[in-house]
N, C-alpha and C positions, 0 to 999 in steps of 0.2 A: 229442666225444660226439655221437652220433646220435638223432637223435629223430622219430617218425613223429607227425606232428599230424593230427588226424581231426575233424572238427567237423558238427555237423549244422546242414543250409540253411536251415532251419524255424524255428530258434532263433536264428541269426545270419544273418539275410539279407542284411546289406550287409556282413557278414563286419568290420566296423568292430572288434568285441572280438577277433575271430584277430589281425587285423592286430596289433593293441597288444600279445597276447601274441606273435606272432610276433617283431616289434623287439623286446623283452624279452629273448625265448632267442639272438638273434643280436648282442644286445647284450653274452652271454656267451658270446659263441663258440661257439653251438653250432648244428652244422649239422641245419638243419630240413628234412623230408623232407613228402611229401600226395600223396595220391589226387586233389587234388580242386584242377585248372587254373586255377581262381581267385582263387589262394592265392599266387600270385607267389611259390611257394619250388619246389623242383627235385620232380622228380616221382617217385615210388618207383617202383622195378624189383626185379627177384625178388634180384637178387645185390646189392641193399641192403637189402631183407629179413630179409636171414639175420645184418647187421650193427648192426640197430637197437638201442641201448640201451633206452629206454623209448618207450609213444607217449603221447602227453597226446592225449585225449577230450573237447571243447568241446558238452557238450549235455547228454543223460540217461541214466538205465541203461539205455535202450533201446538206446543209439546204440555203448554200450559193449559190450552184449550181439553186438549185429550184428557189430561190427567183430573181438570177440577169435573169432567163429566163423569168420568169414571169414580169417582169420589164425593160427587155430589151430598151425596143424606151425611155427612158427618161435617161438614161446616168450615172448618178451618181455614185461615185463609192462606194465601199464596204472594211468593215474592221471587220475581221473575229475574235473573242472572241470563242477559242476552249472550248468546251463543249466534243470535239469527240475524237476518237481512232488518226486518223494520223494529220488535220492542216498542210496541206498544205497551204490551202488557210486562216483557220484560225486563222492566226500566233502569236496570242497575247494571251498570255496563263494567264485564271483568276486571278492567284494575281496582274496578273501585269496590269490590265486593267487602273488604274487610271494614274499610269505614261504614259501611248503612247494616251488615249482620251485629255492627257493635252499638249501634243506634236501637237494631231488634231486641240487643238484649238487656238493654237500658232502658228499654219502653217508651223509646222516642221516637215513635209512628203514628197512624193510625191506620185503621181497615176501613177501606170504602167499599161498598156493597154496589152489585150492579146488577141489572137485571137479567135474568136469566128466563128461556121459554120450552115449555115440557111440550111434546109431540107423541102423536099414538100413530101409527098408520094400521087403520081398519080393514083386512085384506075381504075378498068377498069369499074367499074359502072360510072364512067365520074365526080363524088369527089374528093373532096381532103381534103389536111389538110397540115399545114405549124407548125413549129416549129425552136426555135433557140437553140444552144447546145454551153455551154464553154468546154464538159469535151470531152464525146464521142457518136457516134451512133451505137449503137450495132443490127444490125441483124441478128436473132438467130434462132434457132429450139425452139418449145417450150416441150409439152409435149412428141412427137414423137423421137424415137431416131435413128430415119434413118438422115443420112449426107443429109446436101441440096443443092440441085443442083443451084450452086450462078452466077449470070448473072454478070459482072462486064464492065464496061468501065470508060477511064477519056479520057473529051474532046472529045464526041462523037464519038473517037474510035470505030472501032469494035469490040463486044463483047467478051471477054472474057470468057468459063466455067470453074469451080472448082468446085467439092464436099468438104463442109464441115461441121462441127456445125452449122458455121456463120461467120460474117467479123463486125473487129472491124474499126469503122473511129474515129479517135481521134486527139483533138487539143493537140498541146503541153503542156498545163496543164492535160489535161487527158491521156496523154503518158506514165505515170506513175503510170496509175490503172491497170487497169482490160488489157488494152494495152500489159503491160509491164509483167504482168502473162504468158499472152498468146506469150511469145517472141520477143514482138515488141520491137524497139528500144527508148530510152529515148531521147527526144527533150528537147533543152532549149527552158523556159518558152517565150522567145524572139524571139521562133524561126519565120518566113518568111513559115510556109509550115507544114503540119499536116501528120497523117501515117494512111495508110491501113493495116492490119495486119488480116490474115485468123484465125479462131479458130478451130484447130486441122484439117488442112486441109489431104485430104486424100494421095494427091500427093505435093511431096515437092518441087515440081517445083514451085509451089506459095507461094512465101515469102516476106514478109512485104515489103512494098511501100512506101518511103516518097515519097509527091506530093509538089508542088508548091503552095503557099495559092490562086492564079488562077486558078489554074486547078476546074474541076468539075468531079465531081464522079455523075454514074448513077450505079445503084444495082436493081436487079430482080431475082426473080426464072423462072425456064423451066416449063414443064405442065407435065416436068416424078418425079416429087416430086410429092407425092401420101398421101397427108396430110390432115387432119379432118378442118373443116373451125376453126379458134382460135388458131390453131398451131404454126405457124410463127409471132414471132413479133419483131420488132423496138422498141427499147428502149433508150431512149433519156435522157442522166445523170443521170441515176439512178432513174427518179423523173417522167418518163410520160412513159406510153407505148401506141403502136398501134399492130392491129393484121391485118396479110396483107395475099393475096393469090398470085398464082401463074400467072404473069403478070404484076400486081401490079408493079408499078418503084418506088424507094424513090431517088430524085435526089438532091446531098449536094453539096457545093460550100459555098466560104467564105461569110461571116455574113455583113453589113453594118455597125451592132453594136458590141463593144469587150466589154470584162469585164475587168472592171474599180476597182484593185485592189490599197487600200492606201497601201503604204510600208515604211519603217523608216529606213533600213539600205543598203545604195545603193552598197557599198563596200562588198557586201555576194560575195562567190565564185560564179560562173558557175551552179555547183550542188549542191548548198545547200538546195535548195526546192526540188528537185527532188529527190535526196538523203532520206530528211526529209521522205518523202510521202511512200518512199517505205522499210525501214528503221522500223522507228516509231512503223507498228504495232507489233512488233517483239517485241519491247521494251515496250509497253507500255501492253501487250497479250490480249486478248481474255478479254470484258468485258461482 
């Protein structure tokens, strides 16, 4: 068995907990794989990649987010060891890590697939740039705090305008962040279809969109937003940003590839995860 191990620096800085789980997994024979050279296990390459079994995730949904983007076209799924404030996504909470890695290798889980949304932002210099998002794509005002005048369509509709912050698009696992602050409605994690939700829209005739996971979303500014170049930007789970001008399209539509979470208990409620995510930082406060 192969196993990609991924840990963030911030949460483990003397990497003291990888090490323990590392001797753990090799204590079962299993060969452990990292990005990350001071981890003293062998270092991943593209044509071990494509052979990975599962990767374990030492941090938070952030770190999980970043990594299954970054890794997207090779499939594997992910099993999340919370380091962080909420765990949504990762559900195996440190003491308990040895019980559920011995269930992984007993084959008593399964993967639940979720939806995932590919994005292009079309510049008008005639570039581009492509990205893949499990949580949400946020675009925002940045430094400026004039409302922005927001271009919307799905299914190449005619345009829709709104002034606002910005417009959140978010997968059903990301319904629950920054989404769900902003008023949007909570999706189950299974859901068929993802939401639009405006950030502090100016007229309230625009109000949160679930779409169909078919549909396609096109978003643009007008040319009477009167912004400094690095002002607007797209932000893509928390983990990549772009900065865009007026004209600029970013056009989302569902992903080819989903993220491939392991899970142990199929009998949870409806809203147990969702619940968890938004919940949790409440309980667990401000670290």
């Amino acid at each position: 068995m192969k196993v990609l191990f991924v840990v963030n620096d911030n949460k483990d800085k003397d990497y003291k907990i990888s090490f323990g789980i590392i001797d753990y997994l090799k204590g079962k024979d299993i060969n452990v794989y990292s990005d990350n050279t001071n981890l003293n296990v062998e270092i991943i390459e593209e044509n071990i990649l494509n052979t990975i079994d599962f990767a374990i995730v030492l941090g938070g949904d952030g770190t999980v987010l970043q990594y299954a983007s970054k890794y997207a076209k090779y499939g594997f799924p992910y099993v999340g060891i919370n380091l962080g404030r909420v765990g949504a996504l990762t559900i195996v909470e440190l003491e308990e890590y040895k019980f559920y890695l011995d269930k992984i290798i007993n084959k008593e889980y399964e993967v639940f697939e979720q939806l995932g949304l590919d994005g292009v932002i079309e510049y008008t210099s005639g570039n581009s740039v492509s990205f893949t998002s499990y949580n949400d794509i946020i675009f925002h005002r940045g430094l400026s705090l004039k409302l922005l005048p927001v271009l919307i369509s799905v299914n190449e509709s005619d345009k829709d305008l709104f002034y606002a912050d910005g417009v959140i698009v978010a997968t059903p696992v990301g319904s629950s962040a920054y989404n769900a602050s902003a008023g949007g409605p909570l999706l189950s994690y299974g859901s068929k279809s993802y939401v639009i939700t405006p950030i502090c829209p100016q007229s309230k005739s625009f109000t949160p969109l679930v779409v169909s996971e078919d549909d396609k979303v096109n978003l643009s500014m007008t040319n009477k937003v009167n912004v400094m170049d690095n002002e607007v930007i797209v932000s893509v789970d928390g983990c990549f940003k772009y900065f865009v001008s007026p004209f600029d399209e970013i056009k989302i539509k569902k992903s080819k590839s989903t993220l491939k979470m392991i899970r142990f208990n199929k009998n949870k409620s409806l809203y147990t995860s969702v619940y968890k995510a938004v919940t949790s930082i409440e309980k667990k406060g401000e670290k």
